[in-house]
ZAPALUM-977613 format. One record per residue (C-alpha): residue number from 1; residue in one letter; x, y, z. Coordinates in steps of 0.05 Angstrom, whole numbers, plus 5000, padded with zeros to 4 digits. Example, Ala and Ser with C-alpha at 12.3 -4.5 7.8 and 13.67 -1.06 7.14 Angstrom:
2
n_res_X_Y_Z
1_A_5246_4910_5156
2_S_5273_4979_5143
! end
This chain:
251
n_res_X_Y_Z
1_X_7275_8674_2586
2_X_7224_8613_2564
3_X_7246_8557_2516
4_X_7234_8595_2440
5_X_7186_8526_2426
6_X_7136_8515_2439
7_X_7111_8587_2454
8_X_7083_8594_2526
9_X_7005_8594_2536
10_X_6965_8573_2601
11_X_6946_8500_2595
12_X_6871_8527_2612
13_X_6872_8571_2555
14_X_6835_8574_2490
15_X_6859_8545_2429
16_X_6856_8586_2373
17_X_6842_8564_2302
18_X_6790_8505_2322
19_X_6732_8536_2292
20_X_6674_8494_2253
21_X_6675_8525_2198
22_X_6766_8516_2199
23_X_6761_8445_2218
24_X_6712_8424_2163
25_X_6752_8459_2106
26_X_6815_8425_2139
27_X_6784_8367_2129
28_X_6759_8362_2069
29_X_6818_8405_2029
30_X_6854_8341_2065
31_X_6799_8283_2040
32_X_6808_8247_2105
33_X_6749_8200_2121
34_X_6740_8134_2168
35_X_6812_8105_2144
36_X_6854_8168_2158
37_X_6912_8163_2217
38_X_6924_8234_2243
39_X_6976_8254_2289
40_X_6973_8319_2324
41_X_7031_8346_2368
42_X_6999_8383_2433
43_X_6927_8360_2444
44_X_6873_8402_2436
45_X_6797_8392_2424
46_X_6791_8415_2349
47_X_6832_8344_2343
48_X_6776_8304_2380
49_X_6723_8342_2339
50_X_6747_8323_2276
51_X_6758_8246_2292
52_X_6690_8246_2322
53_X_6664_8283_2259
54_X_6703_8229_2212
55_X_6713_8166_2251
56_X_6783_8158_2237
57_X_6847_8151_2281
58_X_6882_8198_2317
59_X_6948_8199_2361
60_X_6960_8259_2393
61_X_7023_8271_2435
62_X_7017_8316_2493
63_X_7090_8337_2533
64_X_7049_8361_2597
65_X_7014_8311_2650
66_X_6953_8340_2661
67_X_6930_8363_2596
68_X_6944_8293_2576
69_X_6895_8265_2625
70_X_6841_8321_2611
71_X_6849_8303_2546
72_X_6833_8224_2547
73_X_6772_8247_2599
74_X_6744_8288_2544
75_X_6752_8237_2480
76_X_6712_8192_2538
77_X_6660_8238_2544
78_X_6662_8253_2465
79_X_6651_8189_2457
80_X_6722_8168_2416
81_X_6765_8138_2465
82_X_6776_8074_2428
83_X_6796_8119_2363
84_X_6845_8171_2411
85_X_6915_8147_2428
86_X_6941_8200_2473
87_X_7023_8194_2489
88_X_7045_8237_2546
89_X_7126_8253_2525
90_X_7159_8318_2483
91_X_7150_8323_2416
92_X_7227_8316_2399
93_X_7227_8249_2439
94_X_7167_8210_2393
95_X_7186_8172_2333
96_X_7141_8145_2290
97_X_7144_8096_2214
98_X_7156_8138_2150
99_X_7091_8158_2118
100_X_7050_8136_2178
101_X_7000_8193_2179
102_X_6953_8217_2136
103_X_6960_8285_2170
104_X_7006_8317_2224
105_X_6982_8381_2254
106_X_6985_8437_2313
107_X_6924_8482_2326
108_X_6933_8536_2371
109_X_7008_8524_2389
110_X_7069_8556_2360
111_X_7115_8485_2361
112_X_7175_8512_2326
113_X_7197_8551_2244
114_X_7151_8527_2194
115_X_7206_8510_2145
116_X_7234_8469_2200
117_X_7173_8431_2219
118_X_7155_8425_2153
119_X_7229_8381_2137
120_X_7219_8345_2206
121_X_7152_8316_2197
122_X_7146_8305_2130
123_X_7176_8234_2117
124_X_7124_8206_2168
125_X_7066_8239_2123
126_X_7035_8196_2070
127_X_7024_8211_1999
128_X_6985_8270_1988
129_X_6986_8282_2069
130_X_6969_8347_2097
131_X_7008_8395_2147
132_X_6974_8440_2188
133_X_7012_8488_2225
134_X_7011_8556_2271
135_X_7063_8601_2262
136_X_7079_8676_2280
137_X_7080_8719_2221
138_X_7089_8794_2200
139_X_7034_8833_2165
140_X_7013_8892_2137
141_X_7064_8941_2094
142_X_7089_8970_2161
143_X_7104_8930_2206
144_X_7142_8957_2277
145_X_7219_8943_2271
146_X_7231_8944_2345
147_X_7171_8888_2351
148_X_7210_8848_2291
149_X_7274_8850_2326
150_X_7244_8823_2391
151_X_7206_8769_2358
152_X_7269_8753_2318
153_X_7309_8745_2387
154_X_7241_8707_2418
155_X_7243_8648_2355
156_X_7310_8649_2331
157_X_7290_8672_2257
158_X_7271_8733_2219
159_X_7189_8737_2212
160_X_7161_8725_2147
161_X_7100_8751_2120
162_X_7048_8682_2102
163_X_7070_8685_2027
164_X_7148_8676_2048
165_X_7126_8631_2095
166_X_7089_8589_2057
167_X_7146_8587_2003
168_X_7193_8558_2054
169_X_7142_8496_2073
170_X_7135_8496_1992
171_X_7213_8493_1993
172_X_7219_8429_2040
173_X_7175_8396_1999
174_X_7096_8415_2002
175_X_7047_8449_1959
176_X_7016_8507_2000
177_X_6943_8509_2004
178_X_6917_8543_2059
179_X_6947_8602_2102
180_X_6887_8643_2150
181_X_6912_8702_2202
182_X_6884_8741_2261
183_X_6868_8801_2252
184_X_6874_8860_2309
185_X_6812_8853_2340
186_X_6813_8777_2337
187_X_6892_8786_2374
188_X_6869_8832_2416
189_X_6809_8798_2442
190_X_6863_8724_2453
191_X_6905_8773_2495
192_X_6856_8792_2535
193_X_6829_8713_2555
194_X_6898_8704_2559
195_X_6911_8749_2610
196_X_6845_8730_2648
197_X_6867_8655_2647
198_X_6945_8682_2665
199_X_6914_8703_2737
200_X_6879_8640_2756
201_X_6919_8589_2721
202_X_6955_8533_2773
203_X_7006_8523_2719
204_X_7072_8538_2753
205_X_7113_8553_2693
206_X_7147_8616_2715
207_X_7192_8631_2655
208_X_7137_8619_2609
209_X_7080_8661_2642
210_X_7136_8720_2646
211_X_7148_8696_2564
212_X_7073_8716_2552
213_X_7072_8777_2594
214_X_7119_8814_2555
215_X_7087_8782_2492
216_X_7023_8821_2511
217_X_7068_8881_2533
218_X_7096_8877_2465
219_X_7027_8876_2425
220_X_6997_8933_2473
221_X_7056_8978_2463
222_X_7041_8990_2390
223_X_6973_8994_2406
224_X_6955_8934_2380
225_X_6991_8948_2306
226_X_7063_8912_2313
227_X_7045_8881_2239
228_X_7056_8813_2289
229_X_7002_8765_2289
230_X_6989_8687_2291
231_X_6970_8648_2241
232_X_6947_8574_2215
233_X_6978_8547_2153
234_X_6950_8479_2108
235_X_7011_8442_2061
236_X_7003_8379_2015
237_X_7055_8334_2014
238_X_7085_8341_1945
239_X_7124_8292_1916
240_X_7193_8300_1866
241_X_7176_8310_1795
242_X_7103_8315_1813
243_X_7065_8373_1760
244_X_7046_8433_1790
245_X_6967_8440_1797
246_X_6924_8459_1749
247_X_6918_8533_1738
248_X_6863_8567_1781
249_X_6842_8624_1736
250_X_6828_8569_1674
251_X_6891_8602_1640
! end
């Protein structure tokens, strides 16, 4: 069986959650502009389009080689190279200053618990700083037992539906702003590139292609309707004693 974190996908494959429209809102929910130092764990291009699109820093820390390299090639060809710092080492080995980023972020890649991630990674955001993070969640008001119980064995933890799991990134310290999931078309349409990229990918990872296969297996055995799906999460960093925002109704 694959490592629980981060959860297996092709190196070739499509990221999910990098879309304009996502990025921009990110963005400006986060009020990041030519000063802002970002740090995202796992490189991906939604990173590089938002430093392009702001000017500002970014550090991104990529555990695998090649996607390292690919990655430094494209902020070249994007035209950002001398704003990208790319490290090539595992996320648990990095260590950065307290409140060094103005954001910290995954799109696309499962890293580990929310709750956890959120209580790791927060003493190196700044003030106000925004987490961004993908998680696996349950949905709907029926969700498939048997597919909880596997997932629960796959991450270690009971899934949460995204209210729960935004209360337990609330609990470590955050104000939750943001939480946006797939729904079954958009999962089913990800499994299928996935498997397309799963048949011509060079990546070697043998425990982690078998991960995804039964991950697929999993989704297709309920026909698409485990109540499992993936989804991307936004969290202020909220400080002790700090009021609670205003109301949103005007009430």
């Amino acid at each position: 069986m694959a490592d629980p974190f981060p959860l297996y996908i092709p190196p070739e494959a499509r990221r999910l959650f990098q879309s304009e429209s996502l990025l921009r809102r990110f963005a400006q929910m986060a009020h990041w502009d030519d000063g802002s130092n970002l740090l995202e764990l796992h490189g991906s291009l939604g990173a590089l389009a938002i430093t392009k699109a702001l000017s500002c820093h970014l550090t991104v820390v990529e555990p695998d080689q090649r996607l390292a390299e690919a990655l430094k090639e494209r902020a070249k060809v994007v035209g950002v190279a001398e704003k990208v710092a790319v490290q090539q080492a595992t996320i648990a080995s990095v260590k950065f200053a307290e409140k060094a980023f103005d954001g910290i972020f995954s799109f696309g890649r499962v890293i580990g618990i929310p709750s956890q991630l959120a209580k790791t990674w927060r003493p190196m955001l700044a003030v106000g700083g925004r987490l961004g993070l993908t998680a696996m969640v349950r949905v709907g008001r029926l969700a498939n037992q048997s597919a909880l119980d596997v997932w629960k064995a796959r991450l270690g933890a009971e899934l949460l539906n995204p209210r729960q799991t935004l209360m337990t990134v609330e609990a470590e310290g955050f104000e939750p702003e943001l939480i946006e999931t797939l729904g079954d078309a958009e999962l089913d349409e990800y499994y299928r590139e996935l498997e397309t990229v799963m048949g011509r990918t060079a990546d070697k990872n043998d425990s982690g292609l078998s991960a995804l296969k039964e991950e697929i297996a999993l989704h297709r055995q309920h026909n698409g309707k485990s109540g499992v799906t993936i989804a991307f999460l936004v969290a202020r960093r909220k400080e002790p004693g700090e009021k609670p925002p205003p109301s949103r109704d005007g009430g």
